[in-house]
PyMOL Python script that loads the backbone (N, CA, C, O; Angstrom):
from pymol import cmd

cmd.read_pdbstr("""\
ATOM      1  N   UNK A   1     -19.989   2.490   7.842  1.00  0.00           N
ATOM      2  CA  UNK A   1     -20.110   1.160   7.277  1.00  0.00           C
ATOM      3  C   UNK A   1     -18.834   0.395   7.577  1.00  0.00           C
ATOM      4  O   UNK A   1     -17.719   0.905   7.474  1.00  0.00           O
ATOM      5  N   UNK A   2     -19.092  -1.043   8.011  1.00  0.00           N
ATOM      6  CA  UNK A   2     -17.690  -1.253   8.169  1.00  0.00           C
ATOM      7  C   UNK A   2     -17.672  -2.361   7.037  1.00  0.00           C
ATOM      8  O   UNK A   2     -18.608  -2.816   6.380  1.00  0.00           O
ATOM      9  N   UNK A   3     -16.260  -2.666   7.011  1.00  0.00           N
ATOM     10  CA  UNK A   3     -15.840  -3.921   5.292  1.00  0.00           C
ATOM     11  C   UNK A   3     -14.774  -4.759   6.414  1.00  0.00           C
ATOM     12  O   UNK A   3     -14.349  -4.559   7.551  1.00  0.00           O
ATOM     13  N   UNK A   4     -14.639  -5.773   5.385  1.00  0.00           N
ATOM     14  CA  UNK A   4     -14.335  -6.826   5.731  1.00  0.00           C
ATOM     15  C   UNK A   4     -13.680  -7.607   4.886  1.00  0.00           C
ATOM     16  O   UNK A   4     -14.342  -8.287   4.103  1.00  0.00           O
ATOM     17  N   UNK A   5     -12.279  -7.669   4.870  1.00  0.00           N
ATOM     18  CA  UNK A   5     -11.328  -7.808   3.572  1.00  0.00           C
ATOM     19  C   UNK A   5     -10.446  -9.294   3.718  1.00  0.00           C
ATOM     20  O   UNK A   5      -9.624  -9.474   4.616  1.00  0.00           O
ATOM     21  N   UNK A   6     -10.761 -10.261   2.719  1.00  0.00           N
ATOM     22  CA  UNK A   6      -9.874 -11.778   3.197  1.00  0.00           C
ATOM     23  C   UNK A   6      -8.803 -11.830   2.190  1.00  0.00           C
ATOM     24  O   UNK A   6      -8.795 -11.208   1.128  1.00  0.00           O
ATOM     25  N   UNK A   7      -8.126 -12.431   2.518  1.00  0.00           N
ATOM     26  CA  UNK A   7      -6.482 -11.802   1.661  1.00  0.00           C
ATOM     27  C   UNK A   7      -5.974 -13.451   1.549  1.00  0.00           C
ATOM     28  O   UNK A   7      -5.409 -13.917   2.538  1.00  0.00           O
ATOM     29  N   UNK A   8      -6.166 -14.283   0.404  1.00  0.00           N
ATOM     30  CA  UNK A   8      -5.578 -15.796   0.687  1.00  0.00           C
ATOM     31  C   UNK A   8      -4.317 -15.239  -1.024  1.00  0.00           C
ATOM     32  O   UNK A   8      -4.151 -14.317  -1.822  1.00  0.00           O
ATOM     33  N   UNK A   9      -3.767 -16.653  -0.652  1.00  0.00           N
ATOM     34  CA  UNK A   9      -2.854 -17.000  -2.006  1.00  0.00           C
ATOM     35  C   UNK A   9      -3.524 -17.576  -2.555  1.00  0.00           C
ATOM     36  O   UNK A   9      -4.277 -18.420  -2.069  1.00  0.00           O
ATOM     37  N   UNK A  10      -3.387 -17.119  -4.357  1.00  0.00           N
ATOM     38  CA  UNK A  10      -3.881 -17.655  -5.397  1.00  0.00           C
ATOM     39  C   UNK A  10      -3.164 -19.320  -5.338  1.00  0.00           C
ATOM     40  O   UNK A  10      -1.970 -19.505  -5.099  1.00  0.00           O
ATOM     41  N   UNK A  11      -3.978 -20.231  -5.558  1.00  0.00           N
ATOM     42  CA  UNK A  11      -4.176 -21.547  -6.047  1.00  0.00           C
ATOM     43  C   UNK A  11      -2.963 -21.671  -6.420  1.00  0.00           C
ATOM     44  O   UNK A  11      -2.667 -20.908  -7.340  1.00  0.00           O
ATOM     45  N   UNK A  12      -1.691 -22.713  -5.857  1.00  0.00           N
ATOM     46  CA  UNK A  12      -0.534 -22.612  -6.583  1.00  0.00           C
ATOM     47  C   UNK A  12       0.648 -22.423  -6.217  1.00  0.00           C
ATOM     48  O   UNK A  12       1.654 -23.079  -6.486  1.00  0.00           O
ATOM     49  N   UNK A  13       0.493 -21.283  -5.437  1.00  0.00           N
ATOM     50  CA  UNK A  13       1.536 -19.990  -4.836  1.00  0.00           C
ATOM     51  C   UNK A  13       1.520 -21.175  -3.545  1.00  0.00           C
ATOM     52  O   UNK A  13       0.544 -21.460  -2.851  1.00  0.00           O
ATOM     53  N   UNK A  14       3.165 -21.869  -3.440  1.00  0.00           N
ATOM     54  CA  UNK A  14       3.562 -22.019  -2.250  1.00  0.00           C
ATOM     55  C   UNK A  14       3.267 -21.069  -1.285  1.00  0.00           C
ATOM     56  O   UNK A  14       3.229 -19.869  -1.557  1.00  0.00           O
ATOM     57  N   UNK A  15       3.029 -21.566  -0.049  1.00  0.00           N
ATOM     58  CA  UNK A  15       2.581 -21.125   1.432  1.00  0.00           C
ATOM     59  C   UNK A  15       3.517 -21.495   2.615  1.00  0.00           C
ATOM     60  O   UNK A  15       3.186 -22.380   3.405  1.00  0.00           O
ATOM     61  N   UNK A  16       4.608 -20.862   2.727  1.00  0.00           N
ATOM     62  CA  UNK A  16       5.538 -21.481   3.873  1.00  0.00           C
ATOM     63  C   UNK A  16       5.120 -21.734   5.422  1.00  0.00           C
ATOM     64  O   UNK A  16       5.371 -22.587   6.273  1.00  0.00           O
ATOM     65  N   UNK A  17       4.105 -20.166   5.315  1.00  0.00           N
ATOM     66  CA  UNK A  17       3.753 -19.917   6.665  1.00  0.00           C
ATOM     67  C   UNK A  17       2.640 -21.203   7.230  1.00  0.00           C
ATOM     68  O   UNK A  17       2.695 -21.823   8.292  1.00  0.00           O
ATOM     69  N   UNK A  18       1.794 -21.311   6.275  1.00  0.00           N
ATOM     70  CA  UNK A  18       0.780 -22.662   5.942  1.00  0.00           C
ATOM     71  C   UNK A  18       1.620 -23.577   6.392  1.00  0.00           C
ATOM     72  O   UNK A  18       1.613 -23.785   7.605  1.00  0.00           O
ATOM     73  N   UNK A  19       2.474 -24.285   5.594  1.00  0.00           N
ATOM     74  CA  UNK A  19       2.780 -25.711   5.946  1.00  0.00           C
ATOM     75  C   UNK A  19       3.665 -25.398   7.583  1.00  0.00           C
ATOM     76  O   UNK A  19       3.748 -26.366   8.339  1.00  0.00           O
ATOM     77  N   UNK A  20       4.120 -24.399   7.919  1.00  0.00           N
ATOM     78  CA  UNK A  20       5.087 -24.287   8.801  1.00  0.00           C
ATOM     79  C   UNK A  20       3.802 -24.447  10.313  1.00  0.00           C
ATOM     80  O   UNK A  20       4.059 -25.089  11.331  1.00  0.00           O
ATOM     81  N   UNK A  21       2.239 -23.553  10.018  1.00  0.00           N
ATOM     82  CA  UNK A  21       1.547 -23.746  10.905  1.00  0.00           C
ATOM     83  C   UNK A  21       1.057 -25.538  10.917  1.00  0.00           C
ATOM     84  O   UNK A  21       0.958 -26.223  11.935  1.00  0.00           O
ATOM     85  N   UNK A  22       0.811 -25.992   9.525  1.00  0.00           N
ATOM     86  CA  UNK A  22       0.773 -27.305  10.094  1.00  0.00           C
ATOM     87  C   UNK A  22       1.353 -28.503  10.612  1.00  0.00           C
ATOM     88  O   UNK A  22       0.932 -29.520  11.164  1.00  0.00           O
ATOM     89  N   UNK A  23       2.506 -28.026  10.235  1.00  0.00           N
ATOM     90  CA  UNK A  23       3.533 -28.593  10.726  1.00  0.00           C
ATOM     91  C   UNK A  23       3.740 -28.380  12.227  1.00  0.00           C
ATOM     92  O   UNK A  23       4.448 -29.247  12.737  1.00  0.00           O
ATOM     93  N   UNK A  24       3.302 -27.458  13.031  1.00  0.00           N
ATOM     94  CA  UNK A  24       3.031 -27.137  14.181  1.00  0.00           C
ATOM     95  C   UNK A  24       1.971 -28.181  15.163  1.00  0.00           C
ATOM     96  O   UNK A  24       2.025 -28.866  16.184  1.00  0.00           O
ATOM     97  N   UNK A  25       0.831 -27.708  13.901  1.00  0.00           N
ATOM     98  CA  UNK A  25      -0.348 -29.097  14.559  1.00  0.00           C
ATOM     99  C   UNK A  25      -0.117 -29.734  14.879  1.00  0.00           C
ATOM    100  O   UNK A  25      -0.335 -30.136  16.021  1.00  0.00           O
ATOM    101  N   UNK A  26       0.758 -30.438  13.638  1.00  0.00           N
ATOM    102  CA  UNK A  26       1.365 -32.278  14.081  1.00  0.00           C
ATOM    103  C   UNK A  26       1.772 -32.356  15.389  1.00  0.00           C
ATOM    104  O   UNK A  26       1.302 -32.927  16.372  1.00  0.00           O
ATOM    105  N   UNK A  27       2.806 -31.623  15.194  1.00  0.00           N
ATOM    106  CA  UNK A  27       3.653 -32.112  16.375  1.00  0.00           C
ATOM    107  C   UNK A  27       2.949 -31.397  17.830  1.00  0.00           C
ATOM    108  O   UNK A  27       3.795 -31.384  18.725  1.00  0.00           O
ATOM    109  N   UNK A  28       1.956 -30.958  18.155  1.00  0.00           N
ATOM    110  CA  UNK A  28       0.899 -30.440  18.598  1.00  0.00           C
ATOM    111  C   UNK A  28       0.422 -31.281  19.289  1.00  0.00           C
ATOM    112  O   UNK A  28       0.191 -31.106  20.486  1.00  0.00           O
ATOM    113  N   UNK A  29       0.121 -32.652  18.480  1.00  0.00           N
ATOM    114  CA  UNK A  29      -1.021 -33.591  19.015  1.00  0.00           C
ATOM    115  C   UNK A  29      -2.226 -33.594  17.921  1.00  0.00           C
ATOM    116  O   UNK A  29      -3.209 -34.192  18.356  1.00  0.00           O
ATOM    117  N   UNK A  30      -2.413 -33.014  16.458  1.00  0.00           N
ATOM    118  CA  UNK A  30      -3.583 -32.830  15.726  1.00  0.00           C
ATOM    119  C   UNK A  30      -3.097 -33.505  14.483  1.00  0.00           C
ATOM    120  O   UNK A  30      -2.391 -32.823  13.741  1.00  0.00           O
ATOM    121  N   UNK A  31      -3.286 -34.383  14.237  1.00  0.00           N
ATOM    122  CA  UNK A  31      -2.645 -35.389  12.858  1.00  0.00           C
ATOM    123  C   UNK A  31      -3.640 -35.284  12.038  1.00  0.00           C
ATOM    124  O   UNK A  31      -3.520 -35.473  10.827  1.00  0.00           O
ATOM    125  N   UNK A  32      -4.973 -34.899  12.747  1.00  0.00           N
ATOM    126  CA  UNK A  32      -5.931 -35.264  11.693  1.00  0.00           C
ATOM    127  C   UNK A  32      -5.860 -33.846  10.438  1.00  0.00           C
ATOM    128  O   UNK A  32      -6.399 -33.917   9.334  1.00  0.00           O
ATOM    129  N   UNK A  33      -5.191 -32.817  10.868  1.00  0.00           N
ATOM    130  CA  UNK A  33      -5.120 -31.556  10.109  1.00  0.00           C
ATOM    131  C   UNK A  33      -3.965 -31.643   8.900  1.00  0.00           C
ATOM    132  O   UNK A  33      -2.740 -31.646   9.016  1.00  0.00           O
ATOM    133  N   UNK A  34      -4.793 -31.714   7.701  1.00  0.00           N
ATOM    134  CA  UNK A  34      -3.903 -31.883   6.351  1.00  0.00           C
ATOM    135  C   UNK A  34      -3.511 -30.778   6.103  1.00  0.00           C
ATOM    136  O   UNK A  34      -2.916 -30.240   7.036  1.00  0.00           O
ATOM    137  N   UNK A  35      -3.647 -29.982   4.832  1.00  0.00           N
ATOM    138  CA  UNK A  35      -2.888 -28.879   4.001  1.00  0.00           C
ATOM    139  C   UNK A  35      -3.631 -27.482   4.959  1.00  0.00           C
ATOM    140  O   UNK A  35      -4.823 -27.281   5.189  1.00  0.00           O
ATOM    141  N   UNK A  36      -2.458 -26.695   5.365  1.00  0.00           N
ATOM    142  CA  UNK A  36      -3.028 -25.623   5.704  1.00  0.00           C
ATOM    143  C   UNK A  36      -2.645 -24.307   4.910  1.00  0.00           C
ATOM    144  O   UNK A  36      -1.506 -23.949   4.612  1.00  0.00           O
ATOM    145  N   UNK A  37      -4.000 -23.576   4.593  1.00  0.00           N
ATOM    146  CA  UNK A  37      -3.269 -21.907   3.662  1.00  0.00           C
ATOM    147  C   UNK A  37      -3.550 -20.896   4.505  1.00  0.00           C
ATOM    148  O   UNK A  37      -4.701 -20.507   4.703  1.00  0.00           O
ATOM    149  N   UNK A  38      -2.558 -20.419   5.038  1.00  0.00           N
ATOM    150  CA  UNK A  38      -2.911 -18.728   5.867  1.00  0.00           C
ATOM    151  C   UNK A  38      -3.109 -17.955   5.084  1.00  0.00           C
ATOM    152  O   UNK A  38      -2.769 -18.119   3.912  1.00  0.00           O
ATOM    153  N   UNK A  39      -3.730 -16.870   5.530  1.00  0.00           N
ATOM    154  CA  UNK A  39      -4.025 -15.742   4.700  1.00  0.00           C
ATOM    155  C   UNK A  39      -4.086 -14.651   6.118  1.00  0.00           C
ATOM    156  O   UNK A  39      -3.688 -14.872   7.262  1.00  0.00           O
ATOM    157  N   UNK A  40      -4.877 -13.163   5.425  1.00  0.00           N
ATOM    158  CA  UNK A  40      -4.839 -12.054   6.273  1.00  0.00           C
ATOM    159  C   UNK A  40      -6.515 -11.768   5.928  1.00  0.00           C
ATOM    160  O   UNK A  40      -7.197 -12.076   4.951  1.00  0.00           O
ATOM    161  N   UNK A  41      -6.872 -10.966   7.316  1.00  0.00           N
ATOM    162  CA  UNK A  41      -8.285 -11.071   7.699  1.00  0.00           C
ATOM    163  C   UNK A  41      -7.896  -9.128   7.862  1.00  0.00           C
ATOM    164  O   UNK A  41      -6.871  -8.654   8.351  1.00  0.00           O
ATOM    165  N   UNK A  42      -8.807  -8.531   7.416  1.00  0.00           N
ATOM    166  CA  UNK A  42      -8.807  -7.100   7.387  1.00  0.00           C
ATOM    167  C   UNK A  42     -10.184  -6.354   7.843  1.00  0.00           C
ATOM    168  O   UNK A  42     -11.255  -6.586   7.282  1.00  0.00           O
ATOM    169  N   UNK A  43     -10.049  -5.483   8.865  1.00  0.00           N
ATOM    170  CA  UNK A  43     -11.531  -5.015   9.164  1.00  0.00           C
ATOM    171  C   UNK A  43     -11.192  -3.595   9.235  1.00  0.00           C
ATOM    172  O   UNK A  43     -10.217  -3.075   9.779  1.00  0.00           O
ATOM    173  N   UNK A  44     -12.199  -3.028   8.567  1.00  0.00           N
ATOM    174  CA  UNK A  44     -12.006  -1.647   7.933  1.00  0.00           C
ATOM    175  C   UNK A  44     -13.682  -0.722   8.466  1.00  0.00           C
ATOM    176  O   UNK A  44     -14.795  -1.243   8.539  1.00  0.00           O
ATOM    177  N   UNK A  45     -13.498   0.005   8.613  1.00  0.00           N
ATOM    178  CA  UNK A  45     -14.761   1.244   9.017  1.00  0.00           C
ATOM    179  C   UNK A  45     -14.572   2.400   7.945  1.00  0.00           C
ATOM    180  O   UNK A  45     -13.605   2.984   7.456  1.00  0.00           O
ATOM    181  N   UNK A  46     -15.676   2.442   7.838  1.00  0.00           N
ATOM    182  CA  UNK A  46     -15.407   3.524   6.302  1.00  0.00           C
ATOM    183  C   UNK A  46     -16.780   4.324   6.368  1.00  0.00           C
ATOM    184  O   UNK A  46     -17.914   3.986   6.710  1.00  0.00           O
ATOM    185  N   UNK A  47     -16.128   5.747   5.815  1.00  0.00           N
ATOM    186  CA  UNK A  47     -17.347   6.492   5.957  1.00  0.00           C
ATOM    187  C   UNK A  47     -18.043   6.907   4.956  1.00  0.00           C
ATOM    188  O   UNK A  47     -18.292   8.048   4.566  1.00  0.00           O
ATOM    189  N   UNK A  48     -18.404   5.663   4.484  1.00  0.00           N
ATOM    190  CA  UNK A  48     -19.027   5.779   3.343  1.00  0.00           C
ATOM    191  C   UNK A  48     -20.391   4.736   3.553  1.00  0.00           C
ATOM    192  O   UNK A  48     -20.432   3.645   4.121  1.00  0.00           O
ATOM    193  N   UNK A  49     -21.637   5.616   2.774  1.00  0.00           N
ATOM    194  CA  UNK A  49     -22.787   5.049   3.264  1.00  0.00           C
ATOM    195  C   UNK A  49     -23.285   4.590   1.943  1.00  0.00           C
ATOM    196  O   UNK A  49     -24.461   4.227   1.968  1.00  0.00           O
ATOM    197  N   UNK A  50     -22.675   4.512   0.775  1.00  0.00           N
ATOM    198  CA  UNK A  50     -23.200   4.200  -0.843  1.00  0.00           C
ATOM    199  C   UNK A  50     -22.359   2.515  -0.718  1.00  0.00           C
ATOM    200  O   UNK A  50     -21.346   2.556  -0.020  1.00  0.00           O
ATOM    201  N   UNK A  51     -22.610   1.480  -1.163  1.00  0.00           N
ATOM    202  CA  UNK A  51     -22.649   0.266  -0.864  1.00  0.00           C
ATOM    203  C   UNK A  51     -21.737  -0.057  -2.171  1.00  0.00           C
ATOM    204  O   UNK A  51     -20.893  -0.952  -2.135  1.00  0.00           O
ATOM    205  N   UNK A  52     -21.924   0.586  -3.106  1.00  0.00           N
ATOM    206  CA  UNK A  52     -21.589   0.353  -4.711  1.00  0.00           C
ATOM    207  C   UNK A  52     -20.122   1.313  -4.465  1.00  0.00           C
ATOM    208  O   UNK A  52     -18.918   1.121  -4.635  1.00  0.00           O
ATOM    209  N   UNK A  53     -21.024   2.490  -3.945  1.00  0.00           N
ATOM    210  CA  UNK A  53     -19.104   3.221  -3.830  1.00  0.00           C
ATOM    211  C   UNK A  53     -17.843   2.803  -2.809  1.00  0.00           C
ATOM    212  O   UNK A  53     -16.658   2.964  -3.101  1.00  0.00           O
ATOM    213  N   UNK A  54     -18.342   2.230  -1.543  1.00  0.00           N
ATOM    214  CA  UNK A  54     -17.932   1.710  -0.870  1.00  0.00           C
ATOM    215  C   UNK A  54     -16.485   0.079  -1.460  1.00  0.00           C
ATOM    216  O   UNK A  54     -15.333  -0.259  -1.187  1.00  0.00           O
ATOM    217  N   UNK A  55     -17.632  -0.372  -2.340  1.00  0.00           N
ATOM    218  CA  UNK A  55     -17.287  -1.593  -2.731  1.00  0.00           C
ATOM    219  C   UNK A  55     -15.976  -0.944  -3.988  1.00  0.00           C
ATOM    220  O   UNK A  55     -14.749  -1.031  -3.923  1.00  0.00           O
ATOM    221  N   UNK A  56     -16.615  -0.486  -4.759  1.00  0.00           N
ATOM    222  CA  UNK A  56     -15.502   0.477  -5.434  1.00  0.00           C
ATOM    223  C   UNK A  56     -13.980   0.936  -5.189  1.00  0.00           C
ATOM    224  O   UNK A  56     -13.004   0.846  -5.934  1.00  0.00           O
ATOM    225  N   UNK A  57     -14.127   1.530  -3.717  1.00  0.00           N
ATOM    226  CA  UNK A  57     -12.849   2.384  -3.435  1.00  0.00           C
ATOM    227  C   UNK A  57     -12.285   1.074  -2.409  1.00  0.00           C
ATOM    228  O   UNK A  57     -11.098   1.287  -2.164  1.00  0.00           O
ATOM    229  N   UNK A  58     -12.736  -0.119  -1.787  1.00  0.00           N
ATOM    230  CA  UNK A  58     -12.285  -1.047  -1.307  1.00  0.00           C
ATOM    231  C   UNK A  58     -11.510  -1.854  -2.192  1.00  0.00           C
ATOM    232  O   UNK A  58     -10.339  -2.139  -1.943  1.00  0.00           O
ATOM    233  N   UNK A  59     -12.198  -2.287  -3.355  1.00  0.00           N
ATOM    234  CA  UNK A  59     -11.669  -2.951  -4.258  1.00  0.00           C
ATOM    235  C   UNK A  59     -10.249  -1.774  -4.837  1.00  0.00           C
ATOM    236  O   UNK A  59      -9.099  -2.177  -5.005  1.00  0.00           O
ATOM    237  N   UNK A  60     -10.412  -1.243  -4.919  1.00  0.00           N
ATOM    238  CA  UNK A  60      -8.861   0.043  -5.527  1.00  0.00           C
ATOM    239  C   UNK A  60      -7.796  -0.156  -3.995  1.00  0.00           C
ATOM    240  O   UNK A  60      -6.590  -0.317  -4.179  1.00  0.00           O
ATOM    241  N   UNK A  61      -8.345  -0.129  -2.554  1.00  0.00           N
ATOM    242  CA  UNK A  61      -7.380  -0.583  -2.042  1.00  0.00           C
ATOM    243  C   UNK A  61      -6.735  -1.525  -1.877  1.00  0.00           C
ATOM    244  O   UNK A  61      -5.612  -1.544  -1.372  1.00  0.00           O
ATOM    245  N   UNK A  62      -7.622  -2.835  -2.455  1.00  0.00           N
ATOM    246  CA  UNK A  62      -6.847  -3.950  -2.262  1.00  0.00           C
ATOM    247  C   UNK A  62      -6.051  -3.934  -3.301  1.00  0.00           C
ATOM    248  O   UNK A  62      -5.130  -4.717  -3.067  1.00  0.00           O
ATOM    249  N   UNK A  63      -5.924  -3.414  -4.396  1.00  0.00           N
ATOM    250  CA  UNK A  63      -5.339  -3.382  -5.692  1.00  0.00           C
ATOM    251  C   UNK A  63      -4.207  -3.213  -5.249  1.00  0.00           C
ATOM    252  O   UNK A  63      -3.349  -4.095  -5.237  1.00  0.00           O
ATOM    253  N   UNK A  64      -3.974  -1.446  -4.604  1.00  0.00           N
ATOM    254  CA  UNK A  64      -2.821  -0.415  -4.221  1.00  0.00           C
ATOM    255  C   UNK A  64      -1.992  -0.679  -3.388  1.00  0.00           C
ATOM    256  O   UNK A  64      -0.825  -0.300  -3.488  1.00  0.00           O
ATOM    257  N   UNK A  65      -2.686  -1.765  -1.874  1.00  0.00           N
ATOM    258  CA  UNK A  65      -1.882  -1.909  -0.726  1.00  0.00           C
ATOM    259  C   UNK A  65      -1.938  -3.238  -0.209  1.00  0.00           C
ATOM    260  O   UNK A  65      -0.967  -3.960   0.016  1.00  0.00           O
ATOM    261  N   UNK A  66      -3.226  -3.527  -0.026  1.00  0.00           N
ATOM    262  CA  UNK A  66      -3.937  -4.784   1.160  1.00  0.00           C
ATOM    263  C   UNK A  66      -3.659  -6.435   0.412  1.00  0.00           C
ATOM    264  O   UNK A  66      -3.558  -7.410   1.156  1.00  0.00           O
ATOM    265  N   UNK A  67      -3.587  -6.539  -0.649  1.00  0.00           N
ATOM    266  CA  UNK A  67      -3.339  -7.435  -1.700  1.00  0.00           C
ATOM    267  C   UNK A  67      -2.404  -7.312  -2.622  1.00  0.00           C
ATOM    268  O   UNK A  67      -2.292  -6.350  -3.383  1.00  0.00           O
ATOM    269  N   UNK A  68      -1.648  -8.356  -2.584  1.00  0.00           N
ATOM    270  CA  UNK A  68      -0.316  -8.743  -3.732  1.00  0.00           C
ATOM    271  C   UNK A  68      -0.810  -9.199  -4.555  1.00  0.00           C
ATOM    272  O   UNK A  68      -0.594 -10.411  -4.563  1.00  0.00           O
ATOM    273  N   UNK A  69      -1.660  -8.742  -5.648  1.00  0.00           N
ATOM    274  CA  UNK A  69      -2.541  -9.541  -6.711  1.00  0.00           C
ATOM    275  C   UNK A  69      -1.665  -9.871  -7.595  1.00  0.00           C
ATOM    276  O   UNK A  69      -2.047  -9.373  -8.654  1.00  0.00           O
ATOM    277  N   UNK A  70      -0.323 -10.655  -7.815  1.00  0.00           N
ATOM    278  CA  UNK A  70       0.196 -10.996  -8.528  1.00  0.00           C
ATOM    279  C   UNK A  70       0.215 -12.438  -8.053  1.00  0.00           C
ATOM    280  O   UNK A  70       0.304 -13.376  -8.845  1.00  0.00           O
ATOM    281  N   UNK A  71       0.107 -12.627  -6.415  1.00  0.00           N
ATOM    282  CA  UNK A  71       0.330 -14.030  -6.143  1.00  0.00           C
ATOM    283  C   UNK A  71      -1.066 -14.143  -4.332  1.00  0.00           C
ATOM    284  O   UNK A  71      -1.176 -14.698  -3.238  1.00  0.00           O
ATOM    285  N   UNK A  72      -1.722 -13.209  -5.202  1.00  0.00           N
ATOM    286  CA  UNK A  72      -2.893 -13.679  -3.745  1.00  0.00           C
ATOM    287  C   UNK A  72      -4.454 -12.866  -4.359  1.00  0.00           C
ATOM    288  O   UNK A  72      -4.445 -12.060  -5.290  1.00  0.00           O
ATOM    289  N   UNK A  73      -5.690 -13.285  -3.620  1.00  0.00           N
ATOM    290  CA  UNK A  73      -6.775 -13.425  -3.986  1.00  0.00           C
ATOM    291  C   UNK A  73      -7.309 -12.576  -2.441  1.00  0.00           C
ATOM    292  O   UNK A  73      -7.116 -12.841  -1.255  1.00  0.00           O
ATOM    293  N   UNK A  74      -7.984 -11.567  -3.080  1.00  0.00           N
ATOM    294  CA  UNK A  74      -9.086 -11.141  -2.319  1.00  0.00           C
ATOM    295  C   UNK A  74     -10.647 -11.200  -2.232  1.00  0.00           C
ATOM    296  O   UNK A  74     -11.091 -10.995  -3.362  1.00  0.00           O
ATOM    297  N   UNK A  75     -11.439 -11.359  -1.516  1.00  0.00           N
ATOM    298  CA  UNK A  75     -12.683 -10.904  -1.000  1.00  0.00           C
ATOM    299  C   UNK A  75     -12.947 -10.015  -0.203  1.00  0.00           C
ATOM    300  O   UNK A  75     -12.292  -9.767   0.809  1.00  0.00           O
ATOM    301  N   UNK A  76     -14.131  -9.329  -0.648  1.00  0.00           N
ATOM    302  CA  UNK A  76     -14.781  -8.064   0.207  1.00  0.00           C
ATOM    303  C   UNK A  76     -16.320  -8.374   0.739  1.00  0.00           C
ATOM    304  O   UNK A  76     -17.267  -8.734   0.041  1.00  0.00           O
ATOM    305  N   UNK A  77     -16.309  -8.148   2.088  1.00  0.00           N
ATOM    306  CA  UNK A  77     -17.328  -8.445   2.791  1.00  0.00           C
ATOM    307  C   UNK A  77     -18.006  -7.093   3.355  1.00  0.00           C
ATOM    308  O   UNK A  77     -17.473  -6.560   4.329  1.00  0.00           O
ATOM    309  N   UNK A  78     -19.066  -6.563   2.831  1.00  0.00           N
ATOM    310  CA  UNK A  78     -19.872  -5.461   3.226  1.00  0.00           C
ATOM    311  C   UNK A  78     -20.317  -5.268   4.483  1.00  0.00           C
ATOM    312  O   UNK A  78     -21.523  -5.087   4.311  1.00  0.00           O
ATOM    313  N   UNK A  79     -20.021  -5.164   6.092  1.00  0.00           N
ATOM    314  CA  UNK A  79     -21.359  -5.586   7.164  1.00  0.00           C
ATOM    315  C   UNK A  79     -22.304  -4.355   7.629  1.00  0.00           C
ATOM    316  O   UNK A  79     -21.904  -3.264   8.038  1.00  0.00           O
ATOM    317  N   UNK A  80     -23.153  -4.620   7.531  1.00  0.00           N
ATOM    318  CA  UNK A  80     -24.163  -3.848   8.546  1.00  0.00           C
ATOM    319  C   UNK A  80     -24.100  -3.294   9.783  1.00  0.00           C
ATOM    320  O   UNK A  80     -25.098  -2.767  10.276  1.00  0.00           O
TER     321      UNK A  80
END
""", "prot")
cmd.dss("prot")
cmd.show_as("cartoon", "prot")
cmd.util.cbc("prot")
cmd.orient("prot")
């Protein structure tokens, strides 16, 4: 099964890397691009075929490693 893990900053939490990429745009040639938030995109293969347990031991890694849940927000994406 593979997962699919999105890693943004909670609502709030300055973003250096964000304004520093849009700040890039600008001067790029792209004015029309306002506030930008980076985050981290995670793709995981797991050998696990239970969907509920899967989701389970994903969610405990983002807790442990993949996510700074003090100042960022995850989602978990199941794929087929």
């Amino acid at each position: 099964m593979k997962a699919r893990v999105h890693v943004t900053l909670k609502t709030g939490v300055l973003d250096p890397q964000g304004k520093a990429i849009g700040n890039a745009l600008h001067r790029l040639g792209f004015p029309e691009v306002g506030d930008v938030r980076q985050g981290k995109f995670i793709e995981l293969e797991l050998a696990e075929t239970d969907a509920d347990r899967a989701k389970s031991r994903l969610d405990e890694m983002c807790r442990k490693l993949l996510a700074n849940t003090v100042i960022e927000n995850y989602r978990i994406e199941l794929v087929s």
